[in-house]
C-alpha positions in Angstrom: 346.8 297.1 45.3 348.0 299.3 42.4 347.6 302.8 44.3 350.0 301.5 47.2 352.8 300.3 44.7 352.6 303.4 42.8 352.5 305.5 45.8 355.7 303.9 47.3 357.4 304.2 44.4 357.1 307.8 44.2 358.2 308.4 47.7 361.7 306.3 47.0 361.7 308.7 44.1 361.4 311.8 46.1 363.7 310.5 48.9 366.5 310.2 46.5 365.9 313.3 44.3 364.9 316.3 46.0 362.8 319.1 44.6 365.3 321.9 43.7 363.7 324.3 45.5 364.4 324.9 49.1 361.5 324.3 51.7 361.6 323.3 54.9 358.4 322.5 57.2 357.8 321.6 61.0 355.4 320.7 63.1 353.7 322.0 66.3 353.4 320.0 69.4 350.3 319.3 70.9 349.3 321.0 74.5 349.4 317.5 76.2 353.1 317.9 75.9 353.9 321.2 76.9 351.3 321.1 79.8 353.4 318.0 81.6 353.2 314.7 80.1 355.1 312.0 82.2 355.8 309.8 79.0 356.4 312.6 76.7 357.6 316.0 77.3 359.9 319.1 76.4 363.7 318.4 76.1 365.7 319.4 79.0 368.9 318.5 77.4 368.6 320.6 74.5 367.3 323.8 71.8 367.3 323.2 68.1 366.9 325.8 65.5 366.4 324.9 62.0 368.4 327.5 59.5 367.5 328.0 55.1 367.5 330.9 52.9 368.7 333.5 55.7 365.3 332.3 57.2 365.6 330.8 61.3 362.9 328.4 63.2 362.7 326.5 66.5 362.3 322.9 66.4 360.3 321.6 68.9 362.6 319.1 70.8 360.8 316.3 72.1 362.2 313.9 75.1 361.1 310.6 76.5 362.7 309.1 79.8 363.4 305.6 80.1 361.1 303.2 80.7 362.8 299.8 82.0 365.6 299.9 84.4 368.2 298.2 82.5 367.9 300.7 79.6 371.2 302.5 79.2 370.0 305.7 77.8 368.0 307.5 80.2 366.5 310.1 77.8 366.0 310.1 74.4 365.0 313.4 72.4 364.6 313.8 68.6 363.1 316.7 66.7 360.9 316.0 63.4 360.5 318.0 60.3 360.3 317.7 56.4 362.8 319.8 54.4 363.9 319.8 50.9 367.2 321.8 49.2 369.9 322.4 51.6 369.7 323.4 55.3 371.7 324.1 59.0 370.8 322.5 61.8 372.0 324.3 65.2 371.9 322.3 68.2 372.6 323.5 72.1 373.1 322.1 74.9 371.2 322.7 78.0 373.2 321.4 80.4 377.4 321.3 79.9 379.7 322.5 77.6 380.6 320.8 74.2 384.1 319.0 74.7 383.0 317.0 72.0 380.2 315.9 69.3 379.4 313.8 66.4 377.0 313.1 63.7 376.3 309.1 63.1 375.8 307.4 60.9 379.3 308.3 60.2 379.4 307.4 56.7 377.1 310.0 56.1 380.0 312.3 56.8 378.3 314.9 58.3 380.6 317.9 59.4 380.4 319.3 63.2 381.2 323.1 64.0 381.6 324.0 67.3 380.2 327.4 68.9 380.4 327.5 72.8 377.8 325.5 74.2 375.8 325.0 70.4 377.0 323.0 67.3 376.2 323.6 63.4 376.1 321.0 60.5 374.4 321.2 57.1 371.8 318.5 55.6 371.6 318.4 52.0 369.2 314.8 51.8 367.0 313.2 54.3 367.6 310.8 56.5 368.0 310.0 60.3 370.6 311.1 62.4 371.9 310.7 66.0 374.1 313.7 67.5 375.6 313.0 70.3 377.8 314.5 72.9 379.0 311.9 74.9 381.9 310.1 74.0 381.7 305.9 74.1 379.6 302.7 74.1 376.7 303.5 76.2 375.6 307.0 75.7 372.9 308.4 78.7 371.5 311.6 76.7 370.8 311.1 72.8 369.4 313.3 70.3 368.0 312.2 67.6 366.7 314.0 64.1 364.4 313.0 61.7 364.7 315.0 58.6 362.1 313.6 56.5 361.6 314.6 52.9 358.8 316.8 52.1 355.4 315.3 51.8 353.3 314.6 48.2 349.8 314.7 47.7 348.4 315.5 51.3 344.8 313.9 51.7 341.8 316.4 51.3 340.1 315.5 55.2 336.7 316.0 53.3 337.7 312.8 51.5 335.4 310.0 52.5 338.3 307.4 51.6 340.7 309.2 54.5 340.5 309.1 58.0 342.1 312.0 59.2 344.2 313.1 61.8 344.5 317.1 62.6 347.6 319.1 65.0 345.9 318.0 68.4 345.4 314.8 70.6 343.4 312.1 69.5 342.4 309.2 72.0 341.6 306.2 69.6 342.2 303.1 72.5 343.2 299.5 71.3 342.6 298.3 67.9 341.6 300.8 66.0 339.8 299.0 63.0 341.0 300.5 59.7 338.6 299.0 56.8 340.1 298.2 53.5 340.8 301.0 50.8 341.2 303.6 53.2 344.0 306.0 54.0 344.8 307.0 57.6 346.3 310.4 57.6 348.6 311.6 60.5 349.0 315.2 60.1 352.5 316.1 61.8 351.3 318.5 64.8 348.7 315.2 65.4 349.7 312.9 69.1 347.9 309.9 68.6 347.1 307.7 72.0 346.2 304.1 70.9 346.8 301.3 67.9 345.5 300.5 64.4 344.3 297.1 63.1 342.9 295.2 60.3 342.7 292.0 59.2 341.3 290.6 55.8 342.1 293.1 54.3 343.3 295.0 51.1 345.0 298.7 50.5 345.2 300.5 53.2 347.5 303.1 53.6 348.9 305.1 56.9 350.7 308.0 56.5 351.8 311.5 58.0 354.4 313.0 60.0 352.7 312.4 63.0 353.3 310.2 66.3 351.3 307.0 67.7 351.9 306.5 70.9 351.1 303.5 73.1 352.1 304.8 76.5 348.5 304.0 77.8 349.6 300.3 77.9 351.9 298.8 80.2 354.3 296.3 78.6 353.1 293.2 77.0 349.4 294.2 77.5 348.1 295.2 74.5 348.7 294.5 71.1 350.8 296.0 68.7 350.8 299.5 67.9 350.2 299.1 64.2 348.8 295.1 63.6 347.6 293.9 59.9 346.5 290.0 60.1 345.9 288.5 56.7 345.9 291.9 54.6 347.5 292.7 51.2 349.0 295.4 50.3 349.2 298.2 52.8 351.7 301.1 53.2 352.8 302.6 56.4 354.6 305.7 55.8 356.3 308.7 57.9 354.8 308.2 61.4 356.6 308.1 64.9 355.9 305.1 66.8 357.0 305.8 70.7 356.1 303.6 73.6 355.1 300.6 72.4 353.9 297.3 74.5 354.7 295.1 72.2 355.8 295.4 68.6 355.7 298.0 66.5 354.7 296.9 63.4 353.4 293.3 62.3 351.8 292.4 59.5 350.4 289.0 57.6 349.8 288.6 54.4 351.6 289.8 51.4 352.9 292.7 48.9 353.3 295.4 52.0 355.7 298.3 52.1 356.7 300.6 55.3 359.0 303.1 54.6 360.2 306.1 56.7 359.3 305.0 60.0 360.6 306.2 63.3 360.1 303.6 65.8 361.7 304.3 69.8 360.7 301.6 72.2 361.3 300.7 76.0 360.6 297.1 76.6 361.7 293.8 75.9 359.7 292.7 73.5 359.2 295.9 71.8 360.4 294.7 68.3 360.8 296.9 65.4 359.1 295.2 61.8 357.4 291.7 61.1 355.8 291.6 57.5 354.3 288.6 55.6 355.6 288.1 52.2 357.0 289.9 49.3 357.6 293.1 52.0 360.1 296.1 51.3 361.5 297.9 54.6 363.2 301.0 53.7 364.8 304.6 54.9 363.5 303.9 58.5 364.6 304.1 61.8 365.0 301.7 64.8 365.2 302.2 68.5 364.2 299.6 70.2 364.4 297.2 72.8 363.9 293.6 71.1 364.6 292.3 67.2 364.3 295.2 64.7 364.1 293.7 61.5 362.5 290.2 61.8 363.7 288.2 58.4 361.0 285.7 58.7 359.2 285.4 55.2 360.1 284.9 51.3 360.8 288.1 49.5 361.8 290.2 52.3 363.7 292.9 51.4 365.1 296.1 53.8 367.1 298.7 52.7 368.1 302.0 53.4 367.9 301.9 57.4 369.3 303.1 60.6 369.1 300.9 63.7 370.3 301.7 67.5 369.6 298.3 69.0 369.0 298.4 72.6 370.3 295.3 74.9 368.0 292.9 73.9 367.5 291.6 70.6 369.0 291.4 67.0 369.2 294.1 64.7 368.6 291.6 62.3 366.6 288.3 63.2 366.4 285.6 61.0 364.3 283.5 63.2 363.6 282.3 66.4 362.3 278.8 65.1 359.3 278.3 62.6 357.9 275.6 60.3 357.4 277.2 57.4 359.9 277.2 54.8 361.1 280.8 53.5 363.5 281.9 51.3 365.5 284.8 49.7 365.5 287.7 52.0 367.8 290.9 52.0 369.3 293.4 54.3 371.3 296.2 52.2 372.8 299.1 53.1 372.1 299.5 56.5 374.0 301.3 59.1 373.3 299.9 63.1 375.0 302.8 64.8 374.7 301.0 68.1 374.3 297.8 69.9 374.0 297.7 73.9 374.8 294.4 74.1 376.0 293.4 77.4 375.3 289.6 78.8 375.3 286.2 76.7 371.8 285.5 75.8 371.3 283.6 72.6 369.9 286.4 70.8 372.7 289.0 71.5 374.4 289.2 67.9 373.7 292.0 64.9 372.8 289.1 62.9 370.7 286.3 64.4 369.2 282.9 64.4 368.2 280.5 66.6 366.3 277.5 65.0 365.0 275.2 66.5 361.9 273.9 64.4 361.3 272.2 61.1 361.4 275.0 58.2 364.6 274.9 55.9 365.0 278.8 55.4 367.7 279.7 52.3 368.8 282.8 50.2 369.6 285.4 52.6 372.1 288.6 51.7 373.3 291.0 54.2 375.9 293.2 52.0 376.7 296.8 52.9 376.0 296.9 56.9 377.8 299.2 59.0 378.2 298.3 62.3 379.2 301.0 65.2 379.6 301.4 68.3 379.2 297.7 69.3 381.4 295.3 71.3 379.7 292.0 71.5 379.3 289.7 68.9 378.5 290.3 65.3 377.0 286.7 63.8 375.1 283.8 65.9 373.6 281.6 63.4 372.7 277.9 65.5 370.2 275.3 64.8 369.4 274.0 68.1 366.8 272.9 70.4 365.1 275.3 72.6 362.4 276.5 74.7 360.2 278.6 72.3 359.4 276.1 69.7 359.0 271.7 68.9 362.3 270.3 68.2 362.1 268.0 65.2 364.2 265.4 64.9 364.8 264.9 61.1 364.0 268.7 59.8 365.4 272.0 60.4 368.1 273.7 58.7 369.6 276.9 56.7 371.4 277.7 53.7 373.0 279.9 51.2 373.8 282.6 53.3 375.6 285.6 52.2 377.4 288.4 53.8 379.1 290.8 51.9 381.1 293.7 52.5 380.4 294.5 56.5 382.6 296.8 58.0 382.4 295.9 62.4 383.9 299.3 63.6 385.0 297.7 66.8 386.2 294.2 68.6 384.1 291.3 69.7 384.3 290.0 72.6 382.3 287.2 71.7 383.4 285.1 68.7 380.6 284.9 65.8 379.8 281.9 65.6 378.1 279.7 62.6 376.7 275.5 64.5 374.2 273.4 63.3 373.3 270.6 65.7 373.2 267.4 64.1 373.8 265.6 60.3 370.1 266.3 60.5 370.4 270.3 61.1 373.2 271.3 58.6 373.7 275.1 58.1 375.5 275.5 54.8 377.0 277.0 51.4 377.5 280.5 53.8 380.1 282.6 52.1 381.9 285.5 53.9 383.1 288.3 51.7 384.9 291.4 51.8 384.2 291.5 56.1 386.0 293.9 58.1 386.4 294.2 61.8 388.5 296.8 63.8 390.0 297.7 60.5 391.2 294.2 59.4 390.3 292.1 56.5 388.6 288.6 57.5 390.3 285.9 55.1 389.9 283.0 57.5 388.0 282.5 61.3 390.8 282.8 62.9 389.5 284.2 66.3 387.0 286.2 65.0 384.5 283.1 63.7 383.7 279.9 65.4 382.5 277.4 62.2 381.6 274.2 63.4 383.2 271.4 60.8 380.8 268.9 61.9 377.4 270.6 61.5 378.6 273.0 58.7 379.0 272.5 54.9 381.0 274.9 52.8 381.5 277.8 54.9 384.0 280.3 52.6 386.0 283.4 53.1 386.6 285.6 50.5 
C-alpha cells in the first residue's frame, strides 16, 4: 500500500518540476496500425514534428473515426510523447489552409504562429492539449497532444513482480486477471487489445505510455477496460484508453490513485472514472461519451484535468441515485474545454445530480473550473424520482455544496437549476461564489439560476 502512495507522490512531483535538462522521447506505432486498422489508423488530417535543442522528429499521428452516429467529431487524432525542458511543436494540415487555429485549454496561454499550411507553439510543462482549426461549438476534425512528462524508474521485464508489455501488439481478451503486488508495465510503442481486472485485491500498479484498446467489443458488451472490484490501493498511470464498451476505469474499494490518463470513447455509456473511497484523480484527460468524473464516494478528490465531454453525460456527476451516504468530495482546477450538449436530458449539465434514492450525500467543492466552448446548461442539481433507482419516501437529500470561482465562457441556454422535491428531499446550505458567465459576475439568479424556495434551504451568492 506504501509503494503506491510513494510512487504517486513522486510523479505529482515530477509533473510540476521538470528535470532541467532537456529530453524529449516518443514512441513507435505498432504495424497493426500502419498496415490498415479500421478502428485505429494514420492521421489523414495531419503531420507533427516534435522540435529541441536544434534536434527535429516525427510524431506519429494517430486517428480514430467515429463510432456512433450522433458523435459530432468525426475523427479524432492525438499524438503521444514524454518530454522534459522546453520544446516546439509543429503541426500541418493535410487537407486546407490555416485561416485560423488555437491552443485550449486557453488559460494555458499557449501562443500560435502561423506558417502556410503548418502552425508552431512552444511547451515548457506537460499537460494535454487540443489544437484545433475549426472555428465554433462543434468541431468535426480534432487534434489532440499528450505531452506527458518523462517517465521514472522503468520496470526491469526480468522482474517477476511486472508483467510487461513491449513496442508490438498484445491480444490479452476480456478480464485480464492482474494478482495483487504486481505492476503491469505498458511500454509506449505497446497496442494492447483487451481489459484488466482484479478483485480482492491489494497494490497493484499499471503504468506506461502505452494504449488499451477495447475495439474488439461492441458497446455495452464487455466490461470495463480497466475494472478493480474490492481492491486497495492501486495506481493507474500514463496509459491511453481508446474504444471502450463500457467505462473506462472503475474501481471498489479504497486509497486508489489514477493520474495521467488519456481516455477517448465512442458510446453512451462509455464513462470516464468511478473509484471507491479516499481516490485522487489528477492531470488526466477525458473524451468521452457518458459521465467523466463520477463523484460518488467519500474522499474523492480530482484535480488537475482536462475534459471534452461529448453529448451525453456530465463532466462532473455527483450521482445518479444511491443509498449510501458519502461525503466531502472535490473537483479543482479543471478546465472542460467542451461540452456537445444538444437536447434536454436530465443529465445534460457540467455539473450533475439526479437523486432519486435514500443516501444524504454533503461536502462537495467545485472551485477553479473553466468552462469552454459550451452552450447548454452549467448546474442541474434535483432530487427526484426516477427510473434508475427506489424512490424513498422519507430519505434522500444533499448538502453543503460549494462552487467557487467558475468562469462559463459562453451563454446558457438552459437555466442551472438547483430543486429538491419534497420537505422530505431538501437540497441545502449551497453557496455560489465568485461565478462568471459570458463575462458577468453572478450576484443573484437572476436568469442564469432557477433555485427552488420551497425545496431549497440557504442557497447564497457571493
Amino acid at each position: 500500500m506504501k509503494h503506491v502512495a510513494y510512487f504517486g507522490y513522486l510523479l505529482s512531483l515530477l509533473w510540476f518540476c521538470a528535470p532541467a535538462q532537456a529530453k524529449l522521447i516518443t514512441y513507435p506505432a505498432t504495424e497493426n496500425i500502419r498496415a490498415g486498422n479500421p478502428y485505429i489508423m494514420p492521421s489523414t488530417e495531419y503531420h507533427v514534428e516534435l522540435m529541441q535543442n536544434g534536434k527535429r522528429v516525427e510524431s506519429f499521428v494517430y486517428q480514430m473515426k467515429a463510432m456512433h452516429y450522433t458523435n459530432n467529431a468525426k475523427t479524432t487524432a492525438w499524438v503521444n510523447f514524454s518530454f522534459s525542458g522546453t520544446m516546439t511543436v509543429r503541426v500541418t494540415r493535410l487537407n486546407g489552409a490555416v485561416d485560423f487555429c488555437q491552443v485550449l485549454p486557453r488559460n494555458r496561454g499557449v501562443a500560435v504562429q502561423k506558417e502556410g499550411t503548418s502552425v508552431t507553439f512552444d511547451l515548457s510543462k506537460p499537460g494535454h492539449y487540443s489544437v484545433e482549426f475549426e472555428r465554433g461549438l462543434k468541431i468535426t476534425h480534432p487534434l489532440l497532444i499528450f505531452a506527458n512528462p518523462l517517465e521514472m524508474n522503468v520496470p526491469n521485464p526480468s522482474d517477476t513482480n511486472v508483467i510487461y508489455f513491449g513496442p508490438g501488439l498484445h491480444q490479452i481478451g476480456e478480464k485480464y486477471r492482474v494478482p495483487s503486488g504486481k505492476t503491469v508495465y505498458v511500454h509506449g510503442g505497446a497496442y494492447i487489445k483487451g481489459q484488466f481486472y482484479s478483485e480482492n485485491s491489494e497494490g497493484i500498479t499499471i503504468r506506461g505510455r502505452g494504449i488499451l484498446s477495447g475495439e474488439d467489443y461492441a458497446a455495452r458488451t464487455a466490461d470495463h477496460m480497466i475494472s478493480m472490484r474490492n481492491a486497495r490501493s492501486i495506481l493507474v498511470e500514463g496509459l491511453i484508453i481508446i474504444h471502450a464498451p463500457r467505462f473506462m476505469i472503475t474501481f471498489s474499494g479504497q486509497g486508489h490513485q489514477i493520474r495521467n490518463v488519456k481516455m477517448m470513447g465512442w458510446w453512451f455509456s462509455t464513462d470516464g472514472t468511478s473509484t471507491g473511497e479516499n481516490a485522487l484523480i489528477e492531470n488526466c484527460f477525458f473524451k468521452v461519451n457518458d459521465d467523466a468524473i463520477k463523484l460518488y464516494s467519500t474522499n474523492t478528490v480530482a484535480r488537475n484535468c482536462v475534459i471534452w465531454q461529448m453529448e451525453n453525460g456530465a463532466p462532473f456527476q455527483i450521482g445518479w441515485n444511491g443509498t449510501k451516504d458519502f461525503s466531502n468530495c472535490q473537483a479543482i482546477n479543471i478546465d472542460v474545454i467542451r461540452v456537445e450538449h444538444e437536447w434536454d436530458n436530465e443529465n445534460e449539465s457540467v455539473i450533475c445530480s439526479v437523486h432519486g434514492a435514500s443516501a444524504h450525500k454533503s461536502r462537495f467543492l467545485f472551485d477553479s473550473i473553466r468552462i469552454d466552448n459550451s452552450d447548454w446548461r452549467m448546474i442541474h442539481i434535483v432530487t427526484k424520482p426516477n427510473r434508475w433507482a427506489e424512490w424513498n419516501p422519507d430519505k434522500g437529500s444533499l448538502s453543503d455544496l460549494t462552487f467557487r470561482n467558475i468562469e462559463y465562457y459562453g451563454r446558457q441556454r438552459i437555466p442551472s437549476l438547483v430543486m429538491g422535491h419534497d420537505e422530505k428531499h431538501l437540497i441545502s446550505n449551497v453557496t455560489f461564489e465568485n461565478i462568471t458567465i459570458d463575462g458577468k459576475k453572478i450576484t443573484a439568479p437572476g436568469r442564469d439560476f432557477i433555485i427552488d424556495p420551497e425545496t431549497t434551504r440557504n442557497v447564497q451568492f457571493r
